[in-house]
C-alpha positions as CSV (number, residue, x, y, z in Angstrom):
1,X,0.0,0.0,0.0
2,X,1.0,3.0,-0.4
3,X,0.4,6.5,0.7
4,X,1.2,10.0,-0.3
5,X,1.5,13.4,2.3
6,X,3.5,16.6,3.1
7,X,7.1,16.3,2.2
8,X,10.3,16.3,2.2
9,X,10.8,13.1,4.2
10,X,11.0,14.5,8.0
11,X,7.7,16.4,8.8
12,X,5.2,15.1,11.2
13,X,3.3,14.0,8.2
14,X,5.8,11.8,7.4
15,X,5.8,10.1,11.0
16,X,2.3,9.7,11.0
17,X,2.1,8.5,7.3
18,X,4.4,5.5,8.9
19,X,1.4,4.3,10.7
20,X,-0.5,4.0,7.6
21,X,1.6,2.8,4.7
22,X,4.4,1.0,3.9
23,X,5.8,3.0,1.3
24,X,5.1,6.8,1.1
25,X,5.3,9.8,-1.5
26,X,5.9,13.0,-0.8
27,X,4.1,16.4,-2.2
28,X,4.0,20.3,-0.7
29,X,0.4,20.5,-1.4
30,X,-2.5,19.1,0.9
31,X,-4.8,19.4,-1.9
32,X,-2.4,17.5,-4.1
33,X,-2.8,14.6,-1.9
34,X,-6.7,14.5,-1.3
35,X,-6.4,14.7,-5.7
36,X,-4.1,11.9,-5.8
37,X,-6.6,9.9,-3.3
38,X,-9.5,10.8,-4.8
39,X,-8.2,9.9,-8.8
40,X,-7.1,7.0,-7.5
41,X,-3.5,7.4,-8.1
42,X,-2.8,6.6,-4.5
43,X,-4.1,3.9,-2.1
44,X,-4.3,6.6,1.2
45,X,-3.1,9.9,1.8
46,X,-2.0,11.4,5.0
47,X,-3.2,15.1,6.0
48,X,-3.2,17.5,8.8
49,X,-6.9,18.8,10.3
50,X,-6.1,20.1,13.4
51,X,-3.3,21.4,15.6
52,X,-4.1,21.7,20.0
53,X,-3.0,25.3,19.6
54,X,-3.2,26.9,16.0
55,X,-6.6,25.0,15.1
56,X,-8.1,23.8,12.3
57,X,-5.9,23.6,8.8
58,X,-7.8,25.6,6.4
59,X,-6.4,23.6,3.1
60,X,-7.4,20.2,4.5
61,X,-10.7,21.2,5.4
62,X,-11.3,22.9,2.2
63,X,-10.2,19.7,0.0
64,X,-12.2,17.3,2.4
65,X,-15.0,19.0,0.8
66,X,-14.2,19.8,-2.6
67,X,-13.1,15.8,-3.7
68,X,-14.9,12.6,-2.9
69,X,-12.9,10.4,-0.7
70,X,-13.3,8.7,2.7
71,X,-11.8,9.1,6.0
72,X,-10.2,5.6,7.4
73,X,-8.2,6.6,10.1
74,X,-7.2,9.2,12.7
75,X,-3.7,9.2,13.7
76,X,-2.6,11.5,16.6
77,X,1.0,12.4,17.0
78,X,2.8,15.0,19.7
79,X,4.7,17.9,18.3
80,X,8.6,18.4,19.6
81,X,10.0,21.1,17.9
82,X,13.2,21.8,17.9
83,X,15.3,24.8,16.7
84,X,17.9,23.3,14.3
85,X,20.8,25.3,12.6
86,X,24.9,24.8,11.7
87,X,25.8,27.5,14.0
88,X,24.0,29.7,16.7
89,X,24.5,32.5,14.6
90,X,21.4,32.5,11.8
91,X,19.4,35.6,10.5
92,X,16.0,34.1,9.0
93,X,13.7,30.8,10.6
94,X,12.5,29.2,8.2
95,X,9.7,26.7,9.0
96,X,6.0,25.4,8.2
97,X,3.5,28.9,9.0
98,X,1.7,26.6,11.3
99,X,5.2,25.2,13.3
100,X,5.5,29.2,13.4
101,X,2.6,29.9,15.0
102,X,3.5,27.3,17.5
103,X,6.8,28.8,18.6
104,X,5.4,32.7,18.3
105,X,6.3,33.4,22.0
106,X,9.5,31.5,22.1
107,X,10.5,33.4,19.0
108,X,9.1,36.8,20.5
109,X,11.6,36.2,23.4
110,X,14.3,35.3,22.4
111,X,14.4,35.9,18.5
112,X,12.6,39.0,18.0
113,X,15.0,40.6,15.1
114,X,14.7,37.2,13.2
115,X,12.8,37.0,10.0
116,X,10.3,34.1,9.8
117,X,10.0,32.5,6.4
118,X,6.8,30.1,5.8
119,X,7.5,27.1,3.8
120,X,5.9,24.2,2.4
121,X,6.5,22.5,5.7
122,X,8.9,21.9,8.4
123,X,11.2,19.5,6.5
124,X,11.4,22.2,4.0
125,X,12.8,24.7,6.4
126,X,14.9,21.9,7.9
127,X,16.4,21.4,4.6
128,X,16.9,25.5,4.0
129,X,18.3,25.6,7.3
130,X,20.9,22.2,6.1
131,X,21.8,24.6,2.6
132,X,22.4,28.2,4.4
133,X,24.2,28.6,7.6
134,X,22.4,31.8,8.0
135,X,19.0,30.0,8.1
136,X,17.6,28.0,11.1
137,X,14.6,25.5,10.8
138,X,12.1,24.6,13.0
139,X,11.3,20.6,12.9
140,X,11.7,17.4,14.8
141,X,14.8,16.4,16.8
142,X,15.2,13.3,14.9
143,X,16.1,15.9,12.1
144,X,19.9,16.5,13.4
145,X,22.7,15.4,11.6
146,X,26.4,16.1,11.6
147,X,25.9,19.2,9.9
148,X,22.9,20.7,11.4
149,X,22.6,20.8,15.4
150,X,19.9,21.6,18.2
151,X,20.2,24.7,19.6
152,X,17.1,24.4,21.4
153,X,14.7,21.5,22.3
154,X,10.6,21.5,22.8
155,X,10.4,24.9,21.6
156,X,6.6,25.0,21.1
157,X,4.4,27.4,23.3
158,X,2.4,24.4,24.7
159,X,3.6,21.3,26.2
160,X,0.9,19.8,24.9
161,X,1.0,20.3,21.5
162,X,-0.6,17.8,19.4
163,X,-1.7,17.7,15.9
164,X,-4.6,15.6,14.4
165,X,-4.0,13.6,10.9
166,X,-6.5,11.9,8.9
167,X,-5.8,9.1,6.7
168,X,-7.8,9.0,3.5
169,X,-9.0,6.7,0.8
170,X,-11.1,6.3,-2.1
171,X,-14.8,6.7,-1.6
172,X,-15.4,3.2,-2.4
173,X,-13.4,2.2,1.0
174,X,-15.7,4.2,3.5
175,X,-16.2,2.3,6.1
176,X,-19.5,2.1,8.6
177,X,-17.5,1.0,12.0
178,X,-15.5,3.2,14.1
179,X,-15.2,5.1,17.1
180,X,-15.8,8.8,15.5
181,X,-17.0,9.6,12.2
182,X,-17.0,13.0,9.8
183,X,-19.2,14.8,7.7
184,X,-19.1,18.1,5.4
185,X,-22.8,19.8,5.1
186,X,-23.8,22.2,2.5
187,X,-26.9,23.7,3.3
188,X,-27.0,26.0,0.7
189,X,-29.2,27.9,3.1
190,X,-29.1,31.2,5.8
191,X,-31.2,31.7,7.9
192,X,-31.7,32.2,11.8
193,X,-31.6,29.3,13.7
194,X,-29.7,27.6,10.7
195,X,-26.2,26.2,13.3
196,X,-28.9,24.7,15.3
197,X,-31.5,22.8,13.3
198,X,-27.9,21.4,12.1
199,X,-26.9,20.2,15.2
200,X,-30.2,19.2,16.8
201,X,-30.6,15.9,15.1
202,X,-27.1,14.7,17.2
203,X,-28.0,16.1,20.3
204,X,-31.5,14.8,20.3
205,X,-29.3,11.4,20.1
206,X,-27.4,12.3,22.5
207,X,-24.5,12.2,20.1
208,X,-21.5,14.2,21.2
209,X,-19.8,16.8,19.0
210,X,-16.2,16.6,19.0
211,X,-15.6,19.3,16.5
212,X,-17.4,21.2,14.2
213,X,-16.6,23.9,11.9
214,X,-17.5,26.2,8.9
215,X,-15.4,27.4,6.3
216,X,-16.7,30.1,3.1
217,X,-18.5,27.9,0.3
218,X,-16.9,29.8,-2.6
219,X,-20.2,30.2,-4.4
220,X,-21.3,33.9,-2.2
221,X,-20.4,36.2,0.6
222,X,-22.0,34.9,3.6
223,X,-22.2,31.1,2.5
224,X,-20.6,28.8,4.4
225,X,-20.1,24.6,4.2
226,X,-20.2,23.0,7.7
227,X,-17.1,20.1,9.2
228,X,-18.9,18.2,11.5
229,X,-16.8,15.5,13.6
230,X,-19.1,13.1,16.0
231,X,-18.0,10.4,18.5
232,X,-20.7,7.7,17.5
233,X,-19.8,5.5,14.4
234,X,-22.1,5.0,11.4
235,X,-22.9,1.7,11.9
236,X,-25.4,3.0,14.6
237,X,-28.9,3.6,14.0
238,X,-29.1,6.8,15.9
239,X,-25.9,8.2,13.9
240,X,-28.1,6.6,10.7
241,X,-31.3,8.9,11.7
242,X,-28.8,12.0,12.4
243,X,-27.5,11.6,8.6
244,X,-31.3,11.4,7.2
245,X,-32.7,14.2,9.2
246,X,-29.6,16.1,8.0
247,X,-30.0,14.9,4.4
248,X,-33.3,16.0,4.4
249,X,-32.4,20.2,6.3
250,X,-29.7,20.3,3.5
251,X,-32.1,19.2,0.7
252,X,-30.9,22.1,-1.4
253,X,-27.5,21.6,-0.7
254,X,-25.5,18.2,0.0
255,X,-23.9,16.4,2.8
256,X,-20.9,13.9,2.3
257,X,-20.4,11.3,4.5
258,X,-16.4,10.8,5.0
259,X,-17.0,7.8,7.1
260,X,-16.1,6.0,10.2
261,X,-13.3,5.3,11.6
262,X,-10.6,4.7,14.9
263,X,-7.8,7.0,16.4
264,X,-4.6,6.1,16.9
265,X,-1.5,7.5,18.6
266,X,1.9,7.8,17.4
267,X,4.5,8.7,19.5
């Protein structure tokens, strides 16, 4: 099997891709990889959804609903960032604009004349940092070599940083069992009270939310398409009569059903 996700080898995608696939491809671009799912180019793909401090990652969520694929797996793995350079002496950090985010107070105190520079991701910026002596990365530990050094462990502003993959396949592998399963709404609709006759049908099932967002349809100002993550799996007739009373308030619209699915954690 094999599985395709944020590259260069060395980002956290990479490390949770392990827990998927055997062998693994690499692209900058999280929609590139729900494409390559969804065409059936690749047998699973590896994205980011959500980081403990920075949120939800815009470009995942937006692809989730713009191809037709299923969610199979959830793989949880800690962030450890580390500052990595040749020598302590470095101008510009150069790192994923989400790992930046994560280190904004370390970097306020005790970097504040260094330019940040947003790459593709943190192995990117590892490998900047590995090319120029003036450039530092932000990345894994595991990342050090001869060359390039830690100047700084567990530089993140949270201890508990985590970050929240999905692993995703063709739509013909969604699967009913799980622990948790996710769905993308289009109501095509605004009104008052619109949120709520959404979310009424899980809580009248006393079906727990463990995440829901909304992110701008594309199609007008004001229109939005709804992420909705439950912690009930499909195979269960109360999640079954959640999805049909939804089906039926988004009758103008759509709703896709990801799937169900387990978590896992990778260390």
């Amino acid at each position: 099997m094999d599985a395709l996700t944020l590259g260069p080898g060395g980002t956290y995608s990479h490390r949770a891709a392990q827990a998927v696939a055997e062998t693994i491809e690499f692209t900058e671009s999280v929609t590139s990889i729900v494409e390559g799912v969804a065409t059936g180019e690749y047998d699973r793909g590896v994205v980011p959804i959500e980081n403990s401090i920075e949120g939800s990652v815009a470009e995942s969520l937006d692809a989730l609903a713009d191809q037709q694929v299923a969610v199979v797996r959830e793989v949880v793995t800690p962030i450890r960032h580390s500052l990595l350079a040749q020598t302590e002496s470095f101008d510009t950090v150069a790192s994923h604009q989400q790992a930046l985010a994560q280190c904004r107070e370390y970097l306020d105190r005790t970097h504040p004349d260094v330019t940040r520079e947003p790459v593709a991701s943190t192995a990117r910026g590892v490998v900047r940092a590995a090319e120029d002596s003036s450039v530092a990365g932000i990345g894994h530990p595991a990342n050090a070599d001869s060359e390039l050094r830690v100047l700084e462990d567990d530089i993140q502003d949270r201890s508990s940083n985590a970050t929240r993959f999905l692993a995703i396949a063709p739509e013909t592998e969604r699967d009913e069992a799980g622990g948790k399963s996710s769905f993308v709404v289009y109501p095509n609709a605004n009104y008052p009270g619109l949120l709520l006759d959404l979310l009424e049908p899980f809580a009248e099932r006393d079906i727990n939310l463990s995440r829901v967002e909304s992110r701008p349809s594309g199609e007008r100002l004001g229109d939005y398409v709804f992420h909705i993550d439950i912690e009930a799996g499909l195979y269960e007739e109360r999640t079954q009569g959640a999805v049909a009373a939804l089906e039926t308030l988004a009758s103008d619209g759509w709703v896709r059903v990801l799937g169900s699915y387990d978590t896992e954690h990778v260390v």
